[in-house]
N, C-alpha and C positions, 0 to 999 in steps of 0.2 A: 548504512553499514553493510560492506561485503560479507556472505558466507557461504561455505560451501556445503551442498545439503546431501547428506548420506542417509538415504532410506527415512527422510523426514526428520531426520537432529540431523546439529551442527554438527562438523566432523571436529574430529578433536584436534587436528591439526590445524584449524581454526577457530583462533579464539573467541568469545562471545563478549561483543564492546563493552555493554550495560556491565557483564563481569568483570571485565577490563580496569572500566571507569571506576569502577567503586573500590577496585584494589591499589587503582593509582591513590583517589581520592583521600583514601585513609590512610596510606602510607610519607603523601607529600603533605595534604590540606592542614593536618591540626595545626603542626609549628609556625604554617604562614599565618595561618589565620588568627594565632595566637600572637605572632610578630605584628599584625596589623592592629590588633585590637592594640597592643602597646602604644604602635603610635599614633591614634585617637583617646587613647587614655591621656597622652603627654598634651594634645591640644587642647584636649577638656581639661583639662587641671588648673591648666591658667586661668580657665575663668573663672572656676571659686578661688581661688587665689586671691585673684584680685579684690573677690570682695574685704578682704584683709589686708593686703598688701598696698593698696594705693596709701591709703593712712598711715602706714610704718615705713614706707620709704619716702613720703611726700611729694608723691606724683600726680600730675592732673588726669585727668578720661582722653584726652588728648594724648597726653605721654602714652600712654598703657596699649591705646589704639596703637599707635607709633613706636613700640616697641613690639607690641604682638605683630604688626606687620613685618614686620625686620626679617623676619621669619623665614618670610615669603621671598625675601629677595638673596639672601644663601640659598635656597633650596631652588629656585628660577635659572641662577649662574650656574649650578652644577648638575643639573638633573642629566640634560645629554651626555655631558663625561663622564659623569656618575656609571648610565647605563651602557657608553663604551668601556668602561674598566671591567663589568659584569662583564663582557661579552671576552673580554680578553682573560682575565684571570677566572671565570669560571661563577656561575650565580651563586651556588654555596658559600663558597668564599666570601666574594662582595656583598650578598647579600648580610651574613654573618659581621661583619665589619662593619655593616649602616647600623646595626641594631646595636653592638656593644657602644660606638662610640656616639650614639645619638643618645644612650642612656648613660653614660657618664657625664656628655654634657647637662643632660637632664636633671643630675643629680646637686650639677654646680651651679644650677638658680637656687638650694636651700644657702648658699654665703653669699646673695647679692644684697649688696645694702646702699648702691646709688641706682637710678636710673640709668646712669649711663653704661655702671656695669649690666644691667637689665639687657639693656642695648645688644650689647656685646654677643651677650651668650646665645639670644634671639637670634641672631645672624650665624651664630657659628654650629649653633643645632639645627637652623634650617641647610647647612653646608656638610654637615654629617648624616643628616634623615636623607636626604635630596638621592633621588633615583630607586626610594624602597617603593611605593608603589608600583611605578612601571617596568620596574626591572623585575617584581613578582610575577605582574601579569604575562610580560612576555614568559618569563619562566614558564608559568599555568601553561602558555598557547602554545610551547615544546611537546609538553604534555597529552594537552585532551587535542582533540580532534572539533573542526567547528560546530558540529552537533551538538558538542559536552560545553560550550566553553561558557554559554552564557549565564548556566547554572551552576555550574565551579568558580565563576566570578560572582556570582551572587553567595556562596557560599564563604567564599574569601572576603568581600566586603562588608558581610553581616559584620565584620569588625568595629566601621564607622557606627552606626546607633548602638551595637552593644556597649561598647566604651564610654556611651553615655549613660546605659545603664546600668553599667557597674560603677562608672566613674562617678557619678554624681552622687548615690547616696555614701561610697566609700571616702570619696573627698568630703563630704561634711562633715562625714565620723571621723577621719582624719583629722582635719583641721577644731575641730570642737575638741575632742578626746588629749589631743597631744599639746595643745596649746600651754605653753608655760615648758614644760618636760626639759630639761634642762637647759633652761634658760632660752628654748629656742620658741618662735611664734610657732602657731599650726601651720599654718601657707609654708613654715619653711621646711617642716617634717613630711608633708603631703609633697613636694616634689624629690625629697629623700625615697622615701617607699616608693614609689612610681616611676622612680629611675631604674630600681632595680629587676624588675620584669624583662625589658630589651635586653640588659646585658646577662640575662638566663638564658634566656630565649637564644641569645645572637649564637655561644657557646652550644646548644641543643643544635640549630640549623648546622653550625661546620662539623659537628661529630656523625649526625642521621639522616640528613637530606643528601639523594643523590648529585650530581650537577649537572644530570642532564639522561632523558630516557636510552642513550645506548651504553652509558656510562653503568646503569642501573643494575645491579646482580640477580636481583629476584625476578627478571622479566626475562622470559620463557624468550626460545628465538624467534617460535611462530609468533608470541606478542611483540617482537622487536619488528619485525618483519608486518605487520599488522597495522603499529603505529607509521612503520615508513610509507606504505601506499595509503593510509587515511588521512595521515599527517605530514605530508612532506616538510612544513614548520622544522620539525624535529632533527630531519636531518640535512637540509637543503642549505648549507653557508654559503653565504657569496663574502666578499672583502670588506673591511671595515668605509674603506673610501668609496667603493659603491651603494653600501649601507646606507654611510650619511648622504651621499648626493641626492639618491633614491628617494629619503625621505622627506628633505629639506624640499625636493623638487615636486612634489604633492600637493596639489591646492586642496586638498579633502584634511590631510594631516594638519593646514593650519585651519581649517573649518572647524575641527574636532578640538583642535585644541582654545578655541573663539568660543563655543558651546558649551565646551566643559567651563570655562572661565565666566558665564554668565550663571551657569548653575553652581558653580563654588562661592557666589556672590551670596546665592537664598541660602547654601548651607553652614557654613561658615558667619553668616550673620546669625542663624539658627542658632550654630553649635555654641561661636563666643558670647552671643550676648540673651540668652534664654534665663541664665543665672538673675541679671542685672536688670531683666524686666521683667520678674517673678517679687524680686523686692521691690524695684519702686511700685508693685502693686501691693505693699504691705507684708509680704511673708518676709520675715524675720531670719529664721532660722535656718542653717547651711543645710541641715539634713532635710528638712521639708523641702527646700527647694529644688534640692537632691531628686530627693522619690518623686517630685511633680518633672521635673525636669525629663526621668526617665520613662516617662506614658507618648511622648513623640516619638521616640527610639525605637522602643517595642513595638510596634506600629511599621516602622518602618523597615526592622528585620525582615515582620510577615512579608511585607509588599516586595523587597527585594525579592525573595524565595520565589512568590506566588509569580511574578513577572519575568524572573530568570527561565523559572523552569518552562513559563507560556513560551517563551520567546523560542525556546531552540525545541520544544516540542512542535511550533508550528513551521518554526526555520524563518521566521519574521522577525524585522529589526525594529524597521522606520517606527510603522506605529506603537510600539511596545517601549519606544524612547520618547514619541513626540505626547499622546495621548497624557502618560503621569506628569509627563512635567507640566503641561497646559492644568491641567486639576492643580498642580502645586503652587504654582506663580498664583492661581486666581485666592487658593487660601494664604498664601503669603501674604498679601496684598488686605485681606482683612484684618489681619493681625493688630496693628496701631486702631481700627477701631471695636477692636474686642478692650484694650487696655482699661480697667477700672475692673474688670473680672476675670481672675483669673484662671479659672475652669474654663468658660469659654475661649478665651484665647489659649489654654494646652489644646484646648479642639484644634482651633484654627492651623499651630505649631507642628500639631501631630497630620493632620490633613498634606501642609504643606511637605512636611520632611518625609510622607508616607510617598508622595506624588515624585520630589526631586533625586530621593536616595532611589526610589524603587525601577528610573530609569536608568542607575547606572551600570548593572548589570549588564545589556544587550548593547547600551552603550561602549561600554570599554571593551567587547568584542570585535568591532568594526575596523581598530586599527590591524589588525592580527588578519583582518581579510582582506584588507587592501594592501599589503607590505609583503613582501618575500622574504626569507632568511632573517639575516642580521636588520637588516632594514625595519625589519615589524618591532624592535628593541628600542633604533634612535625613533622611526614613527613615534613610539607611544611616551618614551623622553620628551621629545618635542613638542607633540600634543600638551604632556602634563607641565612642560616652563610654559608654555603661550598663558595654559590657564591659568597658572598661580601669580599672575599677575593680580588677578581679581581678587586672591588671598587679602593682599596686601590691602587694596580699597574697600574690600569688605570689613576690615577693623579698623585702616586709620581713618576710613571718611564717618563711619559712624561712631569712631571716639569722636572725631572733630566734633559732630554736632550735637552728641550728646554735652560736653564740654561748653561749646559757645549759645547753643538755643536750649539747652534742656531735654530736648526733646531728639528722638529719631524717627518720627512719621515717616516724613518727607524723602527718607534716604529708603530704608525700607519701600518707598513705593516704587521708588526708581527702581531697586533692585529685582522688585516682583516684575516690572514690564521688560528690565532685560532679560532678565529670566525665562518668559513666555517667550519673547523674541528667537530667544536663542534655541529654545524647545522648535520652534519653527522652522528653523533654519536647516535641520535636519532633511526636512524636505527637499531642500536644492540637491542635497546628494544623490547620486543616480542609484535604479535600484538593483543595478546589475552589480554595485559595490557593497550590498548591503543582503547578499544572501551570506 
């Protein structure tokens, strides 16, 4: 950070970043972070669902795999247009728009009564969610400066574990509590209530969020003038067809997005099926599985916080991504033989999801350094389709095998060595890309 020193203080003609940052933080952060927590609430939901729902619609572990991945393949198709439409009508806006109608679809898994309707909606929420992640982040990297960014992405993502710890003991209580209530099952009242957050929120975003730091009325000119020489992000557009060439043309943007997609493998097998191997170790009860469910989460908050804020206080990436994940992949990897105890394997859970969440802070940084302008938008688009491909295989190959062997060891181990792999592979990146 630039200042200009008058007699030992700042001059006041310029601004002081640290003060800077925290007036951005609190005026943009709550809403997204409260948008993100939504849509890890909507992920977690399904899985207690399901513990009711396979039986009332007469679905196999196969099915349910196979429709939770559906997901993944609307939201893979649209993610880059998605974040060309942000870039063209404005984040606000677009942003505002993923959230109300990703929550109305949400709302309309409470009248699914085949599978195949299942199906449907699966694909058409991952086709309305599709571009909120990366189109936030880029948003954030308009915003902070690369100093700020790793720790306002760790602040944004604490979304992901929170959502489990609210989600999970609110979905028991939901699903227990409401069950019968006019005439409807719990699973189908629990995706009722749960819709409705996004489509608060979406309304909250297009009334109070600026759409971009020159657009912003409360920022001083010395702070506009501040953000443009620390952050050229902010105000530096190039075309939308240089944008996407720019990105497409990147061997780092499909690296990143290969890495992210081996670690949505360990999380998302985490996320979906942590429900489902809590009971077949005998817990019964949605709410206890709930409150056990959420000690991996809490866990993982810290470790995001404590390694965002490492990361961009020392101005290091590499190891501050490679390090947790290598810890996470090795407790993934015990997980199938902690099963008969279920304390120890939350350890193993909590270990693993503390390792793989707590790199993705410095991670989702990286694209926003390597990309100029519009470009750092499709980059991190792109990035996020390559990786949610793994979405998909991380539900339907371990419905498959819970479905045909009983068991998912064997899948799980796969997923902890790509997982390490992919923590690895970080290293191939140069590290002149990764200040």
């Amino acid at each position: 950070m630039r200042s200009v020193a008058v007699s030992g203080q700042t001059s006041r003609s310029e601004p002081s970043g640290n003060r800077l940052f925290s007036t951005m933080a609190w005026r943009i952060l709550p809403l997204l972070f409260l948008g993100f927590l939504a849509s890890y609430l909507d992920r977690v939901n399904v899985g207690y669902a399901k513990l009711r729902m396979l039986s009332d619609l007469g679905m196999s572990e196969a099915a349910y795999g196979l429709g939770t991945g559906l997901f993944f393949l609307g939201y893979i198709l649209c993610e880059v247009p998605s974040n060309l439409m942000l870039v063209k009508f404005g984040a606000r806006n677009w942003i505002a728009r993923i959230l109300v109608t990703w929550g109305l679809c949400s709302g309309l898994m409470m009248f699914v009564h085949t599978p195949t309707q299942f199906y449907v909606l699966r694909i058409l929420l991952g086709v309305a969610e599709a571009g909120f992640m990366p189109g936030v982040l880029y948003y954030l990297a308009l915003w902070f400066p690369p100093q700020y960014r790793s720790k306002v992405t760790a602040a944004f993502m604490a979304g992901i574990p929170l959502a489990s710890v609210i989600g999970g003991p609110v979905s028991g209580l939901l699903m227990e509590g409401l069950n019968g209530v006019g005439g409807y099952e719990g699973w189908r009242w629990l995706f009722f209530w749960e819709a409705l957050p996004p489509v608060l929120i979406g309304i909250a975003v297009f009334l109070f969020l600026p759409t971009s730091p020159d657009k912003a009325t409360w920022l001083t000119a010395s702070e506009s003038e501040w953000l443009r020489r620390e952050n050229p992000l902010s105000f530096n557009k190039v075309s939308l067809s240089v944008s996407i060439a720019a990105a497409f043309r990147s061997p780092w943007v499909w690296l990143l997005g290969i890495v992210d997609g081996t670690l949505l493998l360990g999380l998302y097998t985490i996320a979906f099926w942590t429900p489902s191997l809590l009971h077949d170790d005998g817990i019964r009860s949605t709410f206890q599985i709930g409150c056990l469910s959420a000690i991996p989460q809490i866990g993982a908050v810290a470790s995001m916080i404590l390694i965002g804020r490492s990361s961009d206080e020392r101005g290091e990436r590499r190891w501050h991504i490679v390090l947790p994940i290598v810890v996470g992949s090795i407790a993934m990897a015990c997980i199938p033989l902690c099963m008969g105890n279920p304390f120890i394997a939350i350890a193993c859970i909590t270990a693993a999801n503390m390792g793989i969440l707590g790199a993705l802070p410095p991670f989702w940084v990286l694209p926003s350094l390597m990309l100029k302008g519009n470009s750092a938008a499709v980059g991190l688009a792109l990035a996020g389709s390559i990786a949610n491909i793994a979405g998909f295989f991380a539900t339907a190959l371990v419905g498959y095998a819970r479905s045909v062997t009983g068991d998912m060891s064997g899948v799980i181990w796969l997923f902890a060595g790509l997982v390490l792999l992919g923590g690895l592979s970080v290293l191939m990146i140069p590290k002149s890309n990764l200040q």
